[in-house]
C-alpha positions as CSV (number, residue, x, y, z in Angstrom):
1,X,183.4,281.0,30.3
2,X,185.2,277.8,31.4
3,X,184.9,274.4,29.9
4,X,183.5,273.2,33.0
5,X,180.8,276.0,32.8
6,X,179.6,275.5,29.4
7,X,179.5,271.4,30.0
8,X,177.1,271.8,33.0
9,X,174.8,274.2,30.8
10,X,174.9,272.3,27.8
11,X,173.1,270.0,31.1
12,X,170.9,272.4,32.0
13,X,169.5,273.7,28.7
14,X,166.7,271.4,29.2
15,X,166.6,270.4,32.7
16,X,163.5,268.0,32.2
17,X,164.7,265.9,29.6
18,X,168.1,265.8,31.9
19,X,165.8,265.0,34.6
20,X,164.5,262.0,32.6
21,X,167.6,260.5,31.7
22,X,169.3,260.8,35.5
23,X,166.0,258.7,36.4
24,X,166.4,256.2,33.8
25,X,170.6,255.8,35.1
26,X,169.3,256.1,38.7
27,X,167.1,252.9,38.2
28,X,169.2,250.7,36.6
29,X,172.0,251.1,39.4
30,X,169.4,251.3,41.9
31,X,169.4,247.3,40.4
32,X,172.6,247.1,40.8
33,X,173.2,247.9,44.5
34,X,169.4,246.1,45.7
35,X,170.0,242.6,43.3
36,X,173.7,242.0,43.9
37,X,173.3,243.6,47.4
38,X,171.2,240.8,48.6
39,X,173.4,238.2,46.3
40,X,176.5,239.5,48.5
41,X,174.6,240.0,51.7
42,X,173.2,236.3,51.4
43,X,176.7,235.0,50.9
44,X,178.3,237.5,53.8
45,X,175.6,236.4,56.1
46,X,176.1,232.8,55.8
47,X,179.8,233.3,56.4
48,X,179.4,235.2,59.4
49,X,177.1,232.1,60.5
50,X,179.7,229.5,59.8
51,X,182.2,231.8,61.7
52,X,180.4,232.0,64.9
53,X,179.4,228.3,64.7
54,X,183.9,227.4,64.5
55,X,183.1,225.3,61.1
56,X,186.0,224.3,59.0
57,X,184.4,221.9,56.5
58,X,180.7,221.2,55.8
59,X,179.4,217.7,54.1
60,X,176.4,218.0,51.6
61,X,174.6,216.1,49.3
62,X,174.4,219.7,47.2
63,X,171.6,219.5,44.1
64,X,170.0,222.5,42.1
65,X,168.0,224.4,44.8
66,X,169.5,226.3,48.2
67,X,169.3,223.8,50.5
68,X,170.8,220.1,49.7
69,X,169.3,216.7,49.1
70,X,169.0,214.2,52.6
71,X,171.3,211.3,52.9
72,X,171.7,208.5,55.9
73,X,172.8,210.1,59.1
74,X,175.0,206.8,59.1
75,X,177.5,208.7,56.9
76,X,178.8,211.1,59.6
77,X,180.4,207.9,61.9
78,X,182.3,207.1,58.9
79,X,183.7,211.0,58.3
80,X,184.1,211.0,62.3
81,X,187.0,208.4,62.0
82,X,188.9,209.8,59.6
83,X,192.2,211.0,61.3
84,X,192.3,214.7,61.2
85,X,188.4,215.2,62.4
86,X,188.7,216.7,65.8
87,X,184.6,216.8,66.1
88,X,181.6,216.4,63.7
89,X,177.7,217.2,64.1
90,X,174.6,216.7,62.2
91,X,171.6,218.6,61.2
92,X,168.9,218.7,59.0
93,X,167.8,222.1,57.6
94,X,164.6,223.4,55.6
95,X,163.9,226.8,54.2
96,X,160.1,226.8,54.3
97,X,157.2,228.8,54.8
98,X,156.1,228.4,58.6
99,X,152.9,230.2,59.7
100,X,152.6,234.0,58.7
101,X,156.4,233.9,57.4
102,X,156.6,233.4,53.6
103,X,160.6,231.7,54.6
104,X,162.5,230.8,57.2
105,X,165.1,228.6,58.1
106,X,164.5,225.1,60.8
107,X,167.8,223.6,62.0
108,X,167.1,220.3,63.8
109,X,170.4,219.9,65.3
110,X,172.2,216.6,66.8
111,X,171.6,216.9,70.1
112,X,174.9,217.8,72.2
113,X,176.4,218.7,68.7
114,X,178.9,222.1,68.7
115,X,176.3,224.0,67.1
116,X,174.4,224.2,69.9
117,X,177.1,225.4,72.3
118,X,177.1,229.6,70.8
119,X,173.3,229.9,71.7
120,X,172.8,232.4,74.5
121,X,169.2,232.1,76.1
122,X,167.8,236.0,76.3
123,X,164.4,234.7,77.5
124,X,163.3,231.5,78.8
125,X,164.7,228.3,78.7
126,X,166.9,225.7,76.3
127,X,165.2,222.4,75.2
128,X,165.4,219.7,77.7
129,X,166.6,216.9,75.7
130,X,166.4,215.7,72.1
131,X,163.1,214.3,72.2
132,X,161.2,217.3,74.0
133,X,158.6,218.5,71.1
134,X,160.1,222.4,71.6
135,X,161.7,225.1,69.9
136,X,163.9,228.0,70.6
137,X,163.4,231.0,68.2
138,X,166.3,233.4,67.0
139,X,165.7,236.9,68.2
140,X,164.5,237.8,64.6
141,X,162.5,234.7,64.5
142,X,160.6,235.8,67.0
143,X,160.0,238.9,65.6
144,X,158.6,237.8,62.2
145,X,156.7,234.9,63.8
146,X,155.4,237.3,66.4
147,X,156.0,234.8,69.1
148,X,156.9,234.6,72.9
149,X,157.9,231.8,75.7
150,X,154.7,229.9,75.9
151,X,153.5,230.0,72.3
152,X,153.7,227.0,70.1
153,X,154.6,227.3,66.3
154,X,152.8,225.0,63.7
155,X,155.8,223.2,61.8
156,X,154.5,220.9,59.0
157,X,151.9,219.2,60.8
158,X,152.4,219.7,64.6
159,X,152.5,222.0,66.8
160,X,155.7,222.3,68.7
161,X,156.1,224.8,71.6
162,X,158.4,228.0,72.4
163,X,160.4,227.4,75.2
164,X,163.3,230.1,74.5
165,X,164.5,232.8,72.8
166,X,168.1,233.0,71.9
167,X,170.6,235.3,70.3
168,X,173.0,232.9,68.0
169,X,175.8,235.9,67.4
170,X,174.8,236.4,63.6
171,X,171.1,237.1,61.1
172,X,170.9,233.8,60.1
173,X,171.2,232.4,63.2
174,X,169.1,234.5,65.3
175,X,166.5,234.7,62.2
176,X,166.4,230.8,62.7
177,X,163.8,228.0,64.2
178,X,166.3,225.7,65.9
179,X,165.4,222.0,67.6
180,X,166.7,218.5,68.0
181,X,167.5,216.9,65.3
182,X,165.4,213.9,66.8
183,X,162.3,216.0,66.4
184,X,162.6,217.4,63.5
185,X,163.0,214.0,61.3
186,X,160.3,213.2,63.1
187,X,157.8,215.5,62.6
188,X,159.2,216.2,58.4
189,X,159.4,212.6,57.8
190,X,162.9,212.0,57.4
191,X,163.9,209.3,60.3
192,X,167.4,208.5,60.4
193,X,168.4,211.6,58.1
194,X,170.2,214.6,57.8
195,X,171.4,217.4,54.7
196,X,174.4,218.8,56.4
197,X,177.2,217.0,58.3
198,X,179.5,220.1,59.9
199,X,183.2,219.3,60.9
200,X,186.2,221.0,63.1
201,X,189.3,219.6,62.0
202,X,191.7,219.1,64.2
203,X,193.8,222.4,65.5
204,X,196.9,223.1,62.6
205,X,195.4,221.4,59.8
206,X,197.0,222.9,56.9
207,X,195.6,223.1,52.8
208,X,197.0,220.4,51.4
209,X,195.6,218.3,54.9
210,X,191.7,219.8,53.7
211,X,192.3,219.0,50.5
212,X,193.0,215.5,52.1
213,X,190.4,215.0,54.2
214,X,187.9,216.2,51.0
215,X,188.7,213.3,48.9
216,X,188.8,211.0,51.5
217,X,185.1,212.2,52.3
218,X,184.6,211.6,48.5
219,X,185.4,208.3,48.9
220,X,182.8,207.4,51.7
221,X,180.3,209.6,50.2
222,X,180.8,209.4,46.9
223,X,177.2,211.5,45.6
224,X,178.0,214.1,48.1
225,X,181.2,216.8,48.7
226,X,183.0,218.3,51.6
227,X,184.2,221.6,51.0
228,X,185.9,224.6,53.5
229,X,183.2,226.6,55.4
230,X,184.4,229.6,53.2
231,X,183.4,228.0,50.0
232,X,180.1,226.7,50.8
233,X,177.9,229.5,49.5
234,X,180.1,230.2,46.1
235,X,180.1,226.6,45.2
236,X,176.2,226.4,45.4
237,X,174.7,225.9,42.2
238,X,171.3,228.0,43.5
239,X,173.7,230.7,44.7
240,X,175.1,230.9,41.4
241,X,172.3,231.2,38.9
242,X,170.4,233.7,42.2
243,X,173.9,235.9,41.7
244,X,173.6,235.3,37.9
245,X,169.9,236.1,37.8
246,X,170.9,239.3,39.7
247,X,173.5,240.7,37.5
248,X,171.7,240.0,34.2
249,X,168.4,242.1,35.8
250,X,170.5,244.5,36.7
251,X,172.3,244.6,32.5
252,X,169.1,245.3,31.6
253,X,168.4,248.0,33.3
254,X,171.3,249.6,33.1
255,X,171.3,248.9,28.8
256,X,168.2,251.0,29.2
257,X,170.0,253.5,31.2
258,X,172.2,253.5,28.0
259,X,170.0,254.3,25.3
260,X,168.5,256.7,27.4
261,X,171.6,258.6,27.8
262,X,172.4,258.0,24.1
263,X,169.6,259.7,23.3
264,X,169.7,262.8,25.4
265,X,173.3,263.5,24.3
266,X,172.3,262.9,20.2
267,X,169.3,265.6,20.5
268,X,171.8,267.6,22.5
269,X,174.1,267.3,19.5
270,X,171.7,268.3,17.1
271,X,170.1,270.9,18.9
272,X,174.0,273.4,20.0
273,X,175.2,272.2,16.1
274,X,175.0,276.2,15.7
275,X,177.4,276.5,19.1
276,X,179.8,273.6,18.1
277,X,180.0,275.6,15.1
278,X,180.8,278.3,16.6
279,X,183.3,276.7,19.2
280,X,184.9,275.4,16.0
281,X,185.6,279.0,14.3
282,X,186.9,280.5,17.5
283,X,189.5,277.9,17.4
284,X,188.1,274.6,19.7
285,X,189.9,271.5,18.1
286,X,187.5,268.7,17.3
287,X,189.0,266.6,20.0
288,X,188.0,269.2,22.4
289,X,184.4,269.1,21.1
290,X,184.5,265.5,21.6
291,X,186.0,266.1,24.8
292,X,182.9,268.5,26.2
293,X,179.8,265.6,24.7
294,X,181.5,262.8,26.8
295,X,182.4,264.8,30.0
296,X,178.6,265.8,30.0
297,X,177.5,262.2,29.3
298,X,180.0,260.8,32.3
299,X,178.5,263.7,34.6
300,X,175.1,262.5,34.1
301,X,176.2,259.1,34.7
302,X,178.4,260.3,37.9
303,X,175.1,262.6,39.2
304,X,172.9,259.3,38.2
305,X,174.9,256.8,39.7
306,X,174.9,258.5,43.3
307,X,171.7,259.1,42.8
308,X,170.7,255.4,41.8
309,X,173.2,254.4,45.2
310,X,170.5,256.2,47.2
311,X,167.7,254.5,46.1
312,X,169.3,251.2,45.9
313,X,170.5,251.8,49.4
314,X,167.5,253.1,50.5
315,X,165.6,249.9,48.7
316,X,167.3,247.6,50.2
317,X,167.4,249.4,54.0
318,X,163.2,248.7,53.6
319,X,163.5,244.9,52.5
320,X,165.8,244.3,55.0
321,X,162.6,244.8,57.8
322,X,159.9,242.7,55.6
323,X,158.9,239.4,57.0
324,X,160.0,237.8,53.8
325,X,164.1,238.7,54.1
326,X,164.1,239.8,58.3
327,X,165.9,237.2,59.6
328,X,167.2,235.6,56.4
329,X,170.2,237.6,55.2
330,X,171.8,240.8,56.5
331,X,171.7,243.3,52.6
332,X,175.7,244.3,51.8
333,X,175.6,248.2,51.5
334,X,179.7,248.0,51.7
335,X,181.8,250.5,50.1
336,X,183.4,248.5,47.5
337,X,179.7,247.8,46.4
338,X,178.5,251.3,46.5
339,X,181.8,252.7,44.5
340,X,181.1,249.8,41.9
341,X,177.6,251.2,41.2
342,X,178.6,254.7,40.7
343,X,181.5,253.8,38.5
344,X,179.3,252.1,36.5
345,X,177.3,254.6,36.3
346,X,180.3,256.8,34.6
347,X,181.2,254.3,32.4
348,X,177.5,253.9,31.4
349,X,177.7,258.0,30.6
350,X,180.9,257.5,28.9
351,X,180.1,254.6,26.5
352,X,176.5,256.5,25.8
353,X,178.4,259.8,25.0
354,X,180.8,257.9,22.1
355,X,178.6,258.2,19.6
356,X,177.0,261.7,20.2
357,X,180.7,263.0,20.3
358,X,181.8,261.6,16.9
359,X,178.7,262.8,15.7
360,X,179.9,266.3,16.8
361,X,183.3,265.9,15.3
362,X,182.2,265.1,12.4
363,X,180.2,268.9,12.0
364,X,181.9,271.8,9.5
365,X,182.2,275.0,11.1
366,X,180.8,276.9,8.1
367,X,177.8,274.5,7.7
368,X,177.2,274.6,11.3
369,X,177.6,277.7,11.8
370,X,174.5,278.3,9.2
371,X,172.5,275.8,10.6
C-alpha cells in the first residue's frame, strides 16, 4: 500500500462528511473568483475603453462614489493651452437606472470631441448635431433596453429618440447611452458642466512630461486631479473599498472553508488513532504521520479549489448576461485568477491540516494502539 493510497482512503472513509467539507472550500473560492472577478473585470473593462478611445490622461473632480463630482466646463480651455496637450474633450457621464435597466452608463459627449470618432454605426444613423434630442445605443445597450431605430428612451424626464446603433470596440462602450454633451446638461440639469475632461498629449511625451502636465493641471484645478488613463480605475476611491468589499467577503468564506476542514481532519484524527498507532509500531516516523494529515487536508483543498473555480466560473458566466451587469463590465475569468483561487484553496487545506497533524504526532504507539 503506498502512501498515496492510504492518504486518498483515509478521504474516502466517510465520503459524505468529505463531501461536506469540499462544499464548504468550493464556496468560499467560488467567492473568490465571482467577487474579485468582477473587481478585475470592472477595472480590465474600463481600460480596454480608454484604450480604444487613444486617452492618455483624464481630468476629474473624483469624490467617494464611482462616478466624479461636476465642475465648470470652463476648466478644459484652460488644460487645452497648456503646451504639451495635443487635443482635449469633454463629457458628462451618469451611471443610473434608465427604464427597465437597474444601471447603465450616459455619456453626453462634446460634440466633435475624439470620443466620438471610434463609433461605428451598425444600424441607422449618428446624431445630427449637438442639439438634436437623440441617442445612439451600444450594441449591448440595446439589448438590455430592448430597443431599436425609431424607439425613444426615457432619460430623467424626457424622452429622447433612437436614432443608431453602434459598436464602440469594447463592453463599456457598446453597453453605453451616448449623446451630445449639449443635451444631456440639458435634460439632467447641469448647463455649462461636465465630470470628465479626457486629453491626448502630444505624440513622445515622456513620464517625467505627465508628471508635468499633472501638476500643472493641479494648479488650474486645484479640487480636482489629472491622472494617466492606466491609473484611473485604481486610484478611485469607490473602486477601492468595491475591491476591498470583495476580498473581505470572500475571507469569510474561505475562514469558514477553514474550520470546516479543521474539523473533518480532527474527527479523522480521532477516529484512525488505532491505525496511526499502528503506522507508528511498523516503523512510520511521526513526521511521516504528520506528513500523510496535511497531504490529505491540501488534497481536499486542491479537489475543493477546482471545484469552487467551476462554480465561480460558472457564477460569474450567468451574471455576465443579467440586465444588471450586461453591458457594464466584461467578468475576468483569466488564468492568473483561476490559479490564485485554487492555490488558495491548498493553502486553506494546508493551514487547516496543522493542527490535526500535531494532534497526530503527539499519539503513543502503545496507547494508540489500545485505543
Amino acid at each position: 500500500m503506498t502512501f498515496f493510497t492510504i492518504v486518498t482512503r483515509g478521504l474516502m472513509r466517510r465520503p459524505v462528511r468529505t463531501g461536506l467539507t469540499l462544499a464548504g472550500i468550493s464556496i468560499g473560492i467560488a467567492a473568490v473568483v465571482a467577487l474579485v472577478g468582477m473587481a478585475w473585470g470592472y477595472e480590465k473593462s474600463i481600460g480596454k475603453q480608454l484604450d480604444v478611445i487613444g486617452i492618455d490622461m483624464i481630468v476629474s473632480n473624483m469624490g467617494g462614489g464611482i462616478m466624479p463630482k461636476v465642475f465648470d466646463a470652463n476648466v478644459e480651455e484652460k488644460v487645452a493651452s497648456l503646451p504639451k496637450i495635443k487635443e482635449t474633450t469633454s463629457l458628462l457621464m451618469q451611471l443610473i437606472s434608465v427604464e427597465d435597466a437597474p444601471m447603465i452608463m450616459v455619456s453626453g459627449r462634446k460634440w466633435g470631441g475624439f470620443t466620438w470618432h471610434q463609433l461605428k454605426v451598425v444600424e441607422g444613423r449618428m446624431i445630427k448635431d449637438e442639439h438634436e434630442p437623440a441617442v445612439v445605443l451600444g450594441r449591448l445597450a440595446a439589448e438590455v433596453l430592448k430597443k431599436k431605430i425609431g424607439d425613444t428612451v426615457l432619460l430623467d424626464s424626457e424622452e429622447l429618440n433612437v436614432v443608431g446603433i453602434v459598436d464602440g470596440g469594447s463592453v463599456v462602450e457598446n453597453g453605453a447611452i451616448i449623446l451630445s454633451l449639449a443635451v444631456m446638461q440639458r435634460v439632467t440639469l447641469n448647463e455649462g458642466k461636465v465630470n470628465f475632461i479626457d486629453i491626448r498629449l502630444q505624440p513622445g511625451t515622456d513620464k517625467n512630461g505627465v508628471t508635468e502636465t499633472a501638476a500643472e493641471i493641479k494648479k488650474i484645478f486645484p479640487e480636482g486631479r489629472a491622472v494617466k488613463a492606466s491609473e484611473v480605475v485604481g486610484t478611485s476611491q469607490g473602486f477601492r473599498v468595491a475591491q476591498a468589499m470583495s476580498w473581505s467577503t470572500s475571507i469569510l468564506a474561505i475562514a469558514v472553508g477553514i474550520l470546516g476542514v479543521m474539523n473533518t481532519m480532527l474527527m479523522t484524527v480521532f477516529e484512525r488513532t488505532h491505525e496511526i498507532g499502528i503506522l507508528l509500531a511498523v516503523g512510520w516516523r511521526k513526521q511521516r504521520v504528520m506528513l500523510m494529515v496535511l497531504f490529505e487536508s491540501a488534497l481536499l483543498g486542491l479537489l475543493g479549489g477546482i471545484l469552487g473555480v467551476l462554480l465561480g466560473a460558472a457564477g460569474l458566466l450567468i451574471l455576465e448576461t443579467t440586465p444588471a451587469i450586461k453591458g457594464m463590465l466584461e467578468p475576468d475569468l483569466s488564468p492568473k485568477l483561476l490559479i490564485t483561487s485554487v492555490l488558495i484553496a491548498v493553502v486553506v487545506g494546508l493551514i487547516s491540516g496543522l493542527y490535526p497533524a500535531w494532534r497526530s504526532s503527539r499519539l503513543s504507539p502503545a496507547v494508540a494502539i489500545q485505543s
